[in-house]
DSSP file (Angstrom, degrees, kcal/mol; ACC not computed):
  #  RESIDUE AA STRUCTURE BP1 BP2  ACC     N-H-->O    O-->H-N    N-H-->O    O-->H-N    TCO  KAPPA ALPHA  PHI   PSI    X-CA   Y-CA   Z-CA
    1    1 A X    >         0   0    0      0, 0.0     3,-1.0     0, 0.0     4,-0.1   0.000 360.0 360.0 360.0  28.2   98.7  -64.0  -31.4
    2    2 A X  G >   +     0   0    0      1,-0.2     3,-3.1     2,-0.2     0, 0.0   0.887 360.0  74.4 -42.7 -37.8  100.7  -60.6  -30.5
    3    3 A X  G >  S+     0   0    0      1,-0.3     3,-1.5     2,-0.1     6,-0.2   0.871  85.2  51.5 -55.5 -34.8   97.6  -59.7  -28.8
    4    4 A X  G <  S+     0   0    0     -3,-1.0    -1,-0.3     1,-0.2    -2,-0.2   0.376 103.7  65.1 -79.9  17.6   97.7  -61.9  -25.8
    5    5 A X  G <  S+     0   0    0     -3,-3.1     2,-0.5    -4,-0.1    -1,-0.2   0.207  84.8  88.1-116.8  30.2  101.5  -60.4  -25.2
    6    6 A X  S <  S-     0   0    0     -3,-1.5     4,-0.1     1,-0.1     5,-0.1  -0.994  70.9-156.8-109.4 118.8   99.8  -57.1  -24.7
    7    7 A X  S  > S+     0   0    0     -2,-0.5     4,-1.7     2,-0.2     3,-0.2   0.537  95.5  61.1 -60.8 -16.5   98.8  -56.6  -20.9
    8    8 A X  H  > S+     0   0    0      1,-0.2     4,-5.8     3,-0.2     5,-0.2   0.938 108.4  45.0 -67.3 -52.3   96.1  -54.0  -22.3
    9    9 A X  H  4 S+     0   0    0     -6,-0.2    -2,-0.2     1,-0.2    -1,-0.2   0.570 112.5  43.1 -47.6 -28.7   94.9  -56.7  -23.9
   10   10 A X  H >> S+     0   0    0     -3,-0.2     4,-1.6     2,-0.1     3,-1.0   0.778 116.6  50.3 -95.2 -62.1   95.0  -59.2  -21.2
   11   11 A X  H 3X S+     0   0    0     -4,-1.7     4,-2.9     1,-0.3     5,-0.3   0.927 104.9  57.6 -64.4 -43.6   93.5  -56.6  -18.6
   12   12 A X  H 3< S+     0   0    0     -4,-5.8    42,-0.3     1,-0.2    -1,-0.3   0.595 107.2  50.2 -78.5   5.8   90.6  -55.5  -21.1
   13   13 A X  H <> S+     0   0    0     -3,-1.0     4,-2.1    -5,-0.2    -1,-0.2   0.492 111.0  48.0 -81.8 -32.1   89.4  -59.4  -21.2
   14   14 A X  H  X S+     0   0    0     -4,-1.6     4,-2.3     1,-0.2     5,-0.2   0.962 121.1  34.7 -82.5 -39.0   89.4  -59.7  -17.5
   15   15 A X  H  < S+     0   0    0     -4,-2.9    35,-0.3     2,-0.2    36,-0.2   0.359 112.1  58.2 -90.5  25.6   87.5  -56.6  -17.1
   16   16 A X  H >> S+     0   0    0     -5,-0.3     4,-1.4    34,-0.1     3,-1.2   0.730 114.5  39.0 -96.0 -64.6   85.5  -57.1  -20.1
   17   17 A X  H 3X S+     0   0    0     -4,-2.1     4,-1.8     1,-0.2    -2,-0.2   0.885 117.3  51.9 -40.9 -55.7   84.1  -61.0  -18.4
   18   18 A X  H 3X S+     0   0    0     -4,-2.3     4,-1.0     2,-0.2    -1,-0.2   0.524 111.6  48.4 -77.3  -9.1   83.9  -59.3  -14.6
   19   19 A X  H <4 S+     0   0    0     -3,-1.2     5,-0.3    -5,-0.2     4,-0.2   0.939 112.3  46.8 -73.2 -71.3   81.6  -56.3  -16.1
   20   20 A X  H >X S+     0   0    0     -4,-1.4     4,-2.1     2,-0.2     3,-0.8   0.761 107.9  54.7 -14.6 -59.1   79.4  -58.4  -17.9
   21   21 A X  H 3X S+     0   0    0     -4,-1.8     4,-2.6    -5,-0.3    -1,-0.2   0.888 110.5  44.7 -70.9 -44.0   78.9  -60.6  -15.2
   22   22 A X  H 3< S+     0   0    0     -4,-1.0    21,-0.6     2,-0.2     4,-0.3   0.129 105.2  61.4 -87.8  34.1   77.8  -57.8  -12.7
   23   23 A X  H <> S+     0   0    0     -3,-0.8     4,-1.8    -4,-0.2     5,-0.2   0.392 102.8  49.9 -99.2 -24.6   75.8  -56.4  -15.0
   24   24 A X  H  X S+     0   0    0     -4,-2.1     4,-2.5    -5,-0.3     5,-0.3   0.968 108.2  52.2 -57.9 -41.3   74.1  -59.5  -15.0
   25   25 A X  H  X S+     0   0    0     -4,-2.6     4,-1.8     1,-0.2    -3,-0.2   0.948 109.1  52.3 -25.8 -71.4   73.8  -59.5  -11.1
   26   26 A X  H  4 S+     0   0    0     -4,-0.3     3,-0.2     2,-0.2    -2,-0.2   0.850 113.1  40.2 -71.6 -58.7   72.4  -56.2  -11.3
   27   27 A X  H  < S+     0   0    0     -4,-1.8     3,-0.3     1,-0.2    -1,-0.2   0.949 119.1  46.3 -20.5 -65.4   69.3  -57.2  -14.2
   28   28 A X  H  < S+     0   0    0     -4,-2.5     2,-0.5     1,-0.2    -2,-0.2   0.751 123.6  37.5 -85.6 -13.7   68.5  -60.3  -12.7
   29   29 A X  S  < S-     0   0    0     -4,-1.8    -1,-0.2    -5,-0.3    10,-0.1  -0.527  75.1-167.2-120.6  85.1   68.5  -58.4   -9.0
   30   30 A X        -     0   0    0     -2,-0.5     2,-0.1    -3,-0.3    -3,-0.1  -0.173  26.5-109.2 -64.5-174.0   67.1  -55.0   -9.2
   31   31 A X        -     0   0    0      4,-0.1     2,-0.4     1,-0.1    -1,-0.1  -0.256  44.2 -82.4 -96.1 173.2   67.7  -52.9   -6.2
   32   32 A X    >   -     0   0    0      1,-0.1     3,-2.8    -2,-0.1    -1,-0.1  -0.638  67.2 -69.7 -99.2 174.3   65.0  -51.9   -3.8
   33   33 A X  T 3  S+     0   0    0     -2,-0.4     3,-0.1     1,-0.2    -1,-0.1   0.002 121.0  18.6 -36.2 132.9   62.5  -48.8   -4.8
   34   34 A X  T 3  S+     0   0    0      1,-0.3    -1,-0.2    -3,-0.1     2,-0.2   0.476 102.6  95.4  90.1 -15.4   64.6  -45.4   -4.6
   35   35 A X  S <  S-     0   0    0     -3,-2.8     2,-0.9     0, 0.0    -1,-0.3  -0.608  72.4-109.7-118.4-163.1   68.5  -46.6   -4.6
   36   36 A X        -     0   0    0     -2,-0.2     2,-0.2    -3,-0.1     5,-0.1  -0.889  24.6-110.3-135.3 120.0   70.4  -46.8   -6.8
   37   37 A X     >  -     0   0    0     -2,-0.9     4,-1.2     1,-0.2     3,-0.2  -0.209  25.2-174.1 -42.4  97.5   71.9  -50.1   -8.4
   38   38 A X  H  > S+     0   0    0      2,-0.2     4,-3.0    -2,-0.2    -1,-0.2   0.851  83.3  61.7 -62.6 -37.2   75.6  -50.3   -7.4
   39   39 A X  H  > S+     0   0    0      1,-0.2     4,-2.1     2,-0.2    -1,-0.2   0.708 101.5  44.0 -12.6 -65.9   75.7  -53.0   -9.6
   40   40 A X  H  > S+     0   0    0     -3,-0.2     4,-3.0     2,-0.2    -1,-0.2   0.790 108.9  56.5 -76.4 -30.7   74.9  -51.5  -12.5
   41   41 A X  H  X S+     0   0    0     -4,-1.2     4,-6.9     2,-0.2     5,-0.4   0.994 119.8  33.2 -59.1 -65.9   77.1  -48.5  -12.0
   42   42 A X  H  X S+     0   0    0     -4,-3.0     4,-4.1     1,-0.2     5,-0.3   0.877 113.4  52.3 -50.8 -46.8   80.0  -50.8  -11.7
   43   43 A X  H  X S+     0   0    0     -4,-2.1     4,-2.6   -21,-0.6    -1,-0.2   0.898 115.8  49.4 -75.3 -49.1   79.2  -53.4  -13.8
   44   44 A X  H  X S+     0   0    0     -4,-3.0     4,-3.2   -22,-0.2    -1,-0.2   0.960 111.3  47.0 -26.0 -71.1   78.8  -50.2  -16.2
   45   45 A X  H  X S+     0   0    0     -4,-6.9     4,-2.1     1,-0.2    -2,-0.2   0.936 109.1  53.7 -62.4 -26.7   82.2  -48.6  -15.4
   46   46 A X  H  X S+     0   0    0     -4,-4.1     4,-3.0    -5,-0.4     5,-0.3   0.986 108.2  49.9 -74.3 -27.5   84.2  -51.7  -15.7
   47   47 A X  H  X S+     0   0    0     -4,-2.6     4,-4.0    -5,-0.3     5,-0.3   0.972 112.4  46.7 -64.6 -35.1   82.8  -52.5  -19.4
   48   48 A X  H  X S+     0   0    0     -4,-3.2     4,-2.6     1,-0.2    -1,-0.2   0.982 110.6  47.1 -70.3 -41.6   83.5  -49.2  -20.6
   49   49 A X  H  X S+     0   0    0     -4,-2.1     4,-2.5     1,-0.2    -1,-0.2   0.825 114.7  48.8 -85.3 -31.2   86.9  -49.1  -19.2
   50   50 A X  H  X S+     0   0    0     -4,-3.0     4,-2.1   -35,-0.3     5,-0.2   0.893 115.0  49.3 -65.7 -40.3   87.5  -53.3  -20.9
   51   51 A X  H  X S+     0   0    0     -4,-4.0     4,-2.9    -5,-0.3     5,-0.4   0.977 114.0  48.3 -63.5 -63.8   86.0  -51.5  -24.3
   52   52 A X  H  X S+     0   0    0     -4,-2.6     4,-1.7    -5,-0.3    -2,-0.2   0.834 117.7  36.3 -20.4 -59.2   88.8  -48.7  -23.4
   53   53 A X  H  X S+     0   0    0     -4,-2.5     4,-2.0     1,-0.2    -1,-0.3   0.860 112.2  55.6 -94.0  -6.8   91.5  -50.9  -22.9
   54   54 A X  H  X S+     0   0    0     -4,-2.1     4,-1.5    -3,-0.3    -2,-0.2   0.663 114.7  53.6 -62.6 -38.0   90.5  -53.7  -25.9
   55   55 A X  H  X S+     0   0    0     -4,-2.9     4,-1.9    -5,-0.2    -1,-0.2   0.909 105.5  41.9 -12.7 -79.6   90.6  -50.3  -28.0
   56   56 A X  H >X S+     0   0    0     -4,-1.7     3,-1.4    -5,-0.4     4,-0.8   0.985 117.0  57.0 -77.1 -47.9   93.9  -49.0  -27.2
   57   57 A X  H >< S+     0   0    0     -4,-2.0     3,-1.4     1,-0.2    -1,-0.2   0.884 113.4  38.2 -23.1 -84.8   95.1  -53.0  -27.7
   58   58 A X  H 3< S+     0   0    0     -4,-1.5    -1,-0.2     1,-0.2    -2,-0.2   0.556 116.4  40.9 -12.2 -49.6   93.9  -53.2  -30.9
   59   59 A X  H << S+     0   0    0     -4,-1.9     2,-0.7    -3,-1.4    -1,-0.2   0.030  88.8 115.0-125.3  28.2   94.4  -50.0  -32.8
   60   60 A X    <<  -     0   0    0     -3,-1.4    -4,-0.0    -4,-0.8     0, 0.0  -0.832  67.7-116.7-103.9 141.7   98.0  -49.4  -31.4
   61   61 A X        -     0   0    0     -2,-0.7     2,-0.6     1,-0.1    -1,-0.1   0.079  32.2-168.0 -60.8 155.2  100.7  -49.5  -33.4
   62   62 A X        -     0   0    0      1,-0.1    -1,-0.1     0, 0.0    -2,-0.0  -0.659  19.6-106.7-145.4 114.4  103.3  -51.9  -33.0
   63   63 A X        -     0   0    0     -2,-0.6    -1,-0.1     1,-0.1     2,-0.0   0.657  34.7 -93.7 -20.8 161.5  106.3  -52.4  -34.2
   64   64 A X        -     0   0    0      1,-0.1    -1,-0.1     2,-0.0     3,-0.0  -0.412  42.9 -98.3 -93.4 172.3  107.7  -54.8  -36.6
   65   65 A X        -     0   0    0      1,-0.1     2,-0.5    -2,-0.0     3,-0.1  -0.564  41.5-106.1-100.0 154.4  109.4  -58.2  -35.9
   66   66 A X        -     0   0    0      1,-0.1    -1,-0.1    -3,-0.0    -3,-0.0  -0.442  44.0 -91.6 -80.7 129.2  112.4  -58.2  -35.8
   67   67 A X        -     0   0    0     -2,-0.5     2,-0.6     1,-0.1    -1,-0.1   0.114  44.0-117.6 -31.2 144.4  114.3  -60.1  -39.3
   68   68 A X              0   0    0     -3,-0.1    -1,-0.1     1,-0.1    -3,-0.0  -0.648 360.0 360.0-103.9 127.4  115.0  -63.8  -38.9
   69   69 A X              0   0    0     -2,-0.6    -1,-0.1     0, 0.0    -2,-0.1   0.499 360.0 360.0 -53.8 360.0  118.5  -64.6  -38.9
């Protein structure tokens, strides 16, 4: 479980749920004729940015543990 003692890691789960969840807002409530879904924008930026940091989490290298005494 190294992952959850990575804060990238941590941060791209929170914004991974709160993206997801206003991009549901935004489906199940479209906007009215002519604006433009704030909703979706956000609910957009925040997933990419949870895929971003769930990414950098993932595929960074990490050092090796240290030998047990």
């Amino acid at each position: 479980m190294r992952l959850l003692e990575d804060l990238r890691f941590i941060i791209g789960l929170l914004f991974a749920i709160l993206g997801l969840l206003v991009l549901g807002a935004a489906l199940l409530h479209p906007p009215a004729a002519g604006t433009v879904n704030a909703n979706l924008v956000g609910g957009l930026a925040m997933t990419v940015f949870a895929a971003l940091m769930l990414a950098l989490a993932v595929f960074s290298p990490r050092p090796p543990p240290p030998p047990e005494s």
